[in-house]
VOSETI-66302 format. One line per field, with one value per residue (C-alpha): residue number from 1; x, y, z. Coordinates in steps of 0.02 Angstrom, whole numbers. Example, Ala and Ser with C-alpha at 12.3 -4.5 7.8 and 13.67 -1.06 7.14 Angstrom:
2
pos	c(1_2)
xx	c(615_684)
yy	c(-225_-53)
zz	c(390_357)
***
This chain:
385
pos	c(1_2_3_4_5_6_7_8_9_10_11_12_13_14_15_16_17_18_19_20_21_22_23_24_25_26_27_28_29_30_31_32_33_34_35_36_37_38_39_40_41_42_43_44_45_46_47_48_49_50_51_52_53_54_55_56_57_58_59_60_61_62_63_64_65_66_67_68_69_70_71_72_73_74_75_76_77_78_79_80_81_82_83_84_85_86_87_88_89_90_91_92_93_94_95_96_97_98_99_100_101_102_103_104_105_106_107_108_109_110_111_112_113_114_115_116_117_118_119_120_121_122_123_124_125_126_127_128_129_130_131_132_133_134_135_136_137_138_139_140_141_142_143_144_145_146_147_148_149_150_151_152_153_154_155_156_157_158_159_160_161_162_163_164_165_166_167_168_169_170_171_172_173_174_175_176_177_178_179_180_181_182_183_184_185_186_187_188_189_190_191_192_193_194_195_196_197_198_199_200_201_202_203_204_205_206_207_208_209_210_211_212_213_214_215_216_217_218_219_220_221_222_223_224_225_226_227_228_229_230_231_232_233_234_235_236_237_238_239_240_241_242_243_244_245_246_247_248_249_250_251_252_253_254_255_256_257_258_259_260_261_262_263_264_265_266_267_268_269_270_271_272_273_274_275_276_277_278_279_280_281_282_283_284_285_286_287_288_289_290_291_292_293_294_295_296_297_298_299_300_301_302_303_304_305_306_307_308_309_310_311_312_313_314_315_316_317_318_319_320_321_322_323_324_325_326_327_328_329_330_331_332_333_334_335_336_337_338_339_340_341_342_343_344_345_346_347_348_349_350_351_352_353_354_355_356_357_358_359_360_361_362_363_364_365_366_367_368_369_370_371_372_373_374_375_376_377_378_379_380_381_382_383_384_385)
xx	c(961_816_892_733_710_566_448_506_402_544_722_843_1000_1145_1340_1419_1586_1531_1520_1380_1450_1417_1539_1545_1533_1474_1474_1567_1502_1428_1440_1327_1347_1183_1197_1050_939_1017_1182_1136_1047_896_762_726_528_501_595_494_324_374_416_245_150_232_175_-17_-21_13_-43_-232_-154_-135_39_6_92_5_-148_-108_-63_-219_-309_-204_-210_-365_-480_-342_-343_-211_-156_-91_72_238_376_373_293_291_238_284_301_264_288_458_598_774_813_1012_1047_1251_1271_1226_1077_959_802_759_581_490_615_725_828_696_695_539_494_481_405_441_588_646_654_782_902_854_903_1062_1131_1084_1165_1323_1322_1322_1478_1576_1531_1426_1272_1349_1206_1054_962_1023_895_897_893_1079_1116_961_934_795_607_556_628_601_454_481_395_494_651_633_632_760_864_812_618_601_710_562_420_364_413_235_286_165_176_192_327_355_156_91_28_65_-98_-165_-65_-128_-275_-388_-529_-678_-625_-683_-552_-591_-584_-417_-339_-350_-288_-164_0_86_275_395_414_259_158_196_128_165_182_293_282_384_490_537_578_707_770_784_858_1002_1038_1076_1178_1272_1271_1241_1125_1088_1078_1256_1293_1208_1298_1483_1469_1359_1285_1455_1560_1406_1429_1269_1198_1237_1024_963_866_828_695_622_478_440_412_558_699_806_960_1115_1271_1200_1177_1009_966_832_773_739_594_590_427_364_179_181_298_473_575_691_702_768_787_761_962_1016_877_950_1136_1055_988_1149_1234_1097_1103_1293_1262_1339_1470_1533_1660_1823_1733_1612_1500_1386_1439_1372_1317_1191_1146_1092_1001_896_849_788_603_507_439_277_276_389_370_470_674_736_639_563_685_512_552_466_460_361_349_191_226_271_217_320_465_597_593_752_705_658_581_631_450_358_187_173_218_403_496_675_673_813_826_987_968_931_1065_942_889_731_672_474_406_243_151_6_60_-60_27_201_186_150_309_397_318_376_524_583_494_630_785_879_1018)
yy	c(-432_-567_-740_-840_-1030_-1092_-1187_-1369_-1521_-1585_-1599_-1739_-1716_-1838_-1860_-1986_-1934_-1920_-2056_-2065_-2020_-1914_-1842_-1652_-1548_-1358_-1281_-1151_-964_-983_-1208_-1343_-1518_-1621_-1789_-1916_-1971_-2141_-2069_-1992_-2134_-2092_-2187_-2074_-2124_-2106_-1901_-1895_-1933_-1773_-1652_-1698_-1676_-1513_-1448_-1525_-1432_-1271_-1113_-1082_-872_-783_-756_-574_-566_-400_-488_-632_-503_-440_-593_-647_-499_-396_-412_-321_-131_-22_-172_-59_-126_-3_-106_-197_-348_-418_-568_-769_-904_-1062_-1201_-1202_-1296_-1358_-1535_-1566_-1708_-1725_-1552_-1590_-1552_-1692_-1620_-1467_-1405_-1246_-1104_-1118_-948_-833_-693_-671_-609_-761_-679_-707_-820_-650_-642_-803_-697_-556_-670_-707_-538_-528_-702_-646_-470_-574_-700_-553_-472_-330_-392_-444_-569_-606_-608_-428_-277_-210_-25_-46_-41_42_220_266_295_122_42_195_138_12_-130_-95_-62_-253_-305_-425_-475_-662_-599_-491_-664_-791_-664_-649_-467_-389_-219_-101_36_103_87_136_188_14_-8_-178_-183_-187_-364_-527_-472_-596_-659_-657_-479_-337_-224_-59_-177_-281_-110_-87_-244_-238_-309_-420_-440_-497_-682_-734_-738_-781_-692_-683_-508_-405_-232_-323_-395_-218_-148_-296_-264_-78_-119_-228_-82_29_-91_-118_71_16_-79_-237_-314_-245_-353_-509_-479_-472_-590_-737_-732_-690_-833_-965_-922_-838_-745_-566_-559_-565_-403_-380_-187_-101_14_176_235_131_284_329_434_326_426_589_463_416_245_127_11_-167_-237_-408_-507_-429_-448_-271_-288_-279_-424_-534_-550_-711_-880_-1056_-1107_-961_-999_-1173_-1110_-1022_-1220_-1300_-1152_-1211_-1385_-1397_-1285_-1140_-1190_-1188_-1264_-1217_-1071_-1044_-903_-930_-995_-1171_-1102_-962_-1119_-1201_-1070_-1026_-1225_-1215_-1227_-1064_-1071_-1031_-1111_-1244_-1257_-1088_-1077_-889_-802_-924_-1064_-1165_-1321_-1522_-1540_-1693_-1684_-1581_-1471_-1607_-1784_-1860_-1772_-1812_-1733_-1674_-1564_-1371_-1251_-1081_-1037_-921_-860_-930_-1064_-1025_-1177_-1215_-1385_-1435_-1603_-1641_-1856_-1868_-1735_-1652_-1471_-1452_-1275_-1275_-1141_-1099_-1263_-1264_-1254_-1422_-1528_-1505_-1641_-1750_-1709_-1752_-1915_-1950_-1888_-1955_-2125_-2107_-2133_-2297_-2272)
zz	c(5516_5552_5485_5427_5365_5287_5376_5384_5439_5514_5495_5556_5507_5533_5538_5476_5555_5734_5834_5975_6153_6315_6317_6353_6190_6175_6005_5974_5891_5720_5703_5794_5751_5711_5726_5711_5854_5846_5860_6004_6087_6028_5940_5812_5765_5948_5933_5761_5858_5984_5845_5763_5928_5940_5758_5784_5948_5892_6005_5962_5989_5840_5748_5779_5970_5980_5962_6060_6218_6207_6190_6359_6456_6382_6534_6634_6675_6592_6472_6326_6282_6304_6209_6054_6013_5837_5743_5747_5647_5639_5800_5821_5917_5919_6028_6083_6181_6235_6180_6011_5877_5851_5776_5745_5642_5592_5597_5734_5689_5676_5821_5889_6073_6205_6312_6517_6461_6486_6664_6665_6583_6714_6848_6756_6749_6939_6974_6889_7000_7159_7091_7072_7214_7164_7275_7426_7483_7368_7567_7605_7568_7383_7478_7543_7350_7266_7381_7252_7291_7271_7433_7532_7650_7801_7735_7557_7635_7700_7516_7492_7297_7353_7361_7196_7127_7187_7155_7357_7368_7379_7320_7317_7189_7013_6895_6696_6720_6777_6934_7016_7051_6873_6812_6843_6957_7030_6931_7085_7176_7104_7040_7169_7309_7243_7224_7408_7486_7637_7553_7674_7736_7588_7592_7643_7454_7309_7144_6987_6914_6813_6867_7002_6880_6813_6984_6983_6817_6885_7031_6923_6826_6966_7015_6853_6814_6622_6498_6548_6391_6378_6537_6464_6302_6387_6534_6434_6277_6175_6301_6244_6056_6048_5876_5874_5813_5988_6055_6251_6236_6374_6353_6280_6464_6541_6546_6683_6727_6781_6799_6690_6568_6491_6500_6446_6609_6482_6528_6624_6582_6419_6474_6432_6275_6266_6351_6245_6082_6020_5911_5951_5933_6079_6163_6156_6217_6368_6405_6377_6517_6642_6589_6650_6796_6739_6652_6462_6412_6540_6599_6729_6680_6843_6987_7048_7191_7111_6986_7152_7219_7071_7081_7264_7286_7344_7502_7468_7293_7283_7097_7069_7096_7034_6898_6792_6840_6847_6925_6918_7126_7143_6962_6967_6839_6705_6777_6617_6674_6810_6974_6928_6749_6753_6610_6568_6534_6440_6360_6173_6233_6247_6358_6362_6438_6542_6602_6666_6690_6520_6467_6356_6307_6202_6148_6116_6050_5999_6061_6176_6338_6360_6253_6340_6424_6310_6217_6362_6346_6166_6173_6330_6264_6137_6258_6224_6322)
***
């Protein structure tokens, strides 16, 4: 069932029984402590200033997301969405600095889809396959693993997890009924002549498309041999305390056989529906895992080393780690920021912003992707200590 709060200006709640301090807390399933800004080392007109620039810079996209993906993505070919897409409400967010809740406003546990947020869990249930061993090296080819149709050529066959993870693999083809050339094409090459490009050797582009981001959501299931969102359930979300309202869908096209079993292949960007489904507070969780490198509490859920290897810089765009692990190198992405932050990103705008020097996490969500800066700037204006 959808849990719902009515839209709040903004709430700052405090504890009179907590006293301020870093050190280490992670809330456990069903509680999370709010303490006030000040408590936290915050100076809490300087947090009130960011939570109003997030409500007056509310997405200009409709509520309707159905709308709002076509309003996006309308000028592409074969743009019908395949998986669900629903409604929103109102901006959104949840702040937690030292683990706990600050500020929260809007409705921060109403599930809505995020959007490519979704591909940061993808990469999660692939980091986790490589810690235990099921992926023996995220640089060996995905066809030692995935024999299926899709790595069959000799330029595909070359197709590396580490490419299809940074979004350089160039694959050429057509999956769940969406070409990959018919998502994000470019804006000055006429479609006929974009459709016949040479694709180049994996690694040396970068591009940002999801019918890519399937083939590596179908390539972790084969890999898994069951649901992913079963994986994500077992291995993270349930260890982090997570909600039990949380949704991850695929499309009405995405069905496969594993083991004589059928299976739904989830989908990993949501561009064409689908993708997570999800509420501000385990969106929030999911920050707090990154945030300590992969760990919660006594338990390492991913591994510091996959943690550092989503972080590194792409190659050929060093502002992208592992599937929307979009990082601050030479702070381009967020000038306000520290070179040291990184956003879960998606379209809305959904951000979970990490920033590790500040030991914050701040869920956005619905906010003009313009503006996020300048929340930054307030709220990291509001530091004291």
């Amino acid at each position: 069932m959808q849990r719902t709060l009515p839209f709040v200006l903004i709430t700052l709640l405090a504890s009179s029984a907590l006293a301020a301090s870093p050190a280490r807390y992670f809330p456990p399933a069903g509680a999370w402590e709010h303490i006030a800004p000040a408590e936290a080392g915050l100076d809490p007109a300087g947090v009130a200033a960011a939570v109003q620039h997030a409500i007056d810079n509310e997405s200009k996209d409709s509520r309707d997301l159905t709308v709002m993906q076509q309003a996006s993505f309308g000028r592409e070919p074969m743009n019908e969405p395949l998986g669900p897409l629903g409604d929103r409400g109102a901006p959104t967010g949840t702040i937690v600095r030292h683990g706990r809740i600050v500020a929260e406003w809007g409705e921060p546990e109403r599930v809505s889809a995020t959007f490519s947020v979704t591909k940061s869990f993808l990469s999660t249930v692939v980091g986790v396959a490589i810690d235990r061993g099921k992926i023996p090296d995220v640089n060996s080819p995905v066809r030692e693993l995935v024999q299926t149709e899709h790595f069959a050529s000799d330029r595909h066959a070359r197709i590396t997890w580490d490419h299809l993870l940074r979004q350089t693999s160039d694959w050429e083809g057509t999956l769940w009924g969406k070409p990959d050339w018919a998502d994000r094409p470019p804006r000055d090459v006429p479609i006929e002549e974009h459709k016949k490009r040479v694709h180049g050797e994996p690694g040396a582009a970068y591009k940002y498309n999801d019918t890519r981001v399937n083939l590596l959501a179908l390539a972790a299931l084969h890999v898994w041999r069951k649901p992913l969102p079963d994986v994500l359930r077992e291995s993270i979300m349930e260890p982090i305390g997570a909600s039990s309202t949380w949704a991850w869908h695929g499309y009405s096209t995405s069905w496969t056989e594993i083991d004589g079993k059928r299976v739904q292949s989830v989908s990993g960007g949501a561009h064409f529906g689908g993708g997570m489904f999800i509420d501000a507070r385990d969106m929030a969780r999911f920050g707090l895992l990154t945030l300590h490198r992969g760990r919660w509490g006594n338990r390492q859920l991913l591994s510091e080393k996959w943690v550092a290897q989503a972080l590194t810089p792409t190659d050929v765009q060093p502002t992208y780690g592992y599937m929307n692990w979009f990082l601050n190198t030479d702070q381009k992405l967020y000038p306000a920021a520290p070179a040291s932050a990184f956003v879960h990103t998606g379209a809305g705008s959904n951000l979970i912003y990490v920033d590790p020097e500040h030991d914050i996490v701040a869920v956005v969500r619905w906010i003009d992707g313009r503006a996020m800066n300048g929340f930054i700037e307030k709220l990291l204006g509001a530091v004291m200590e």
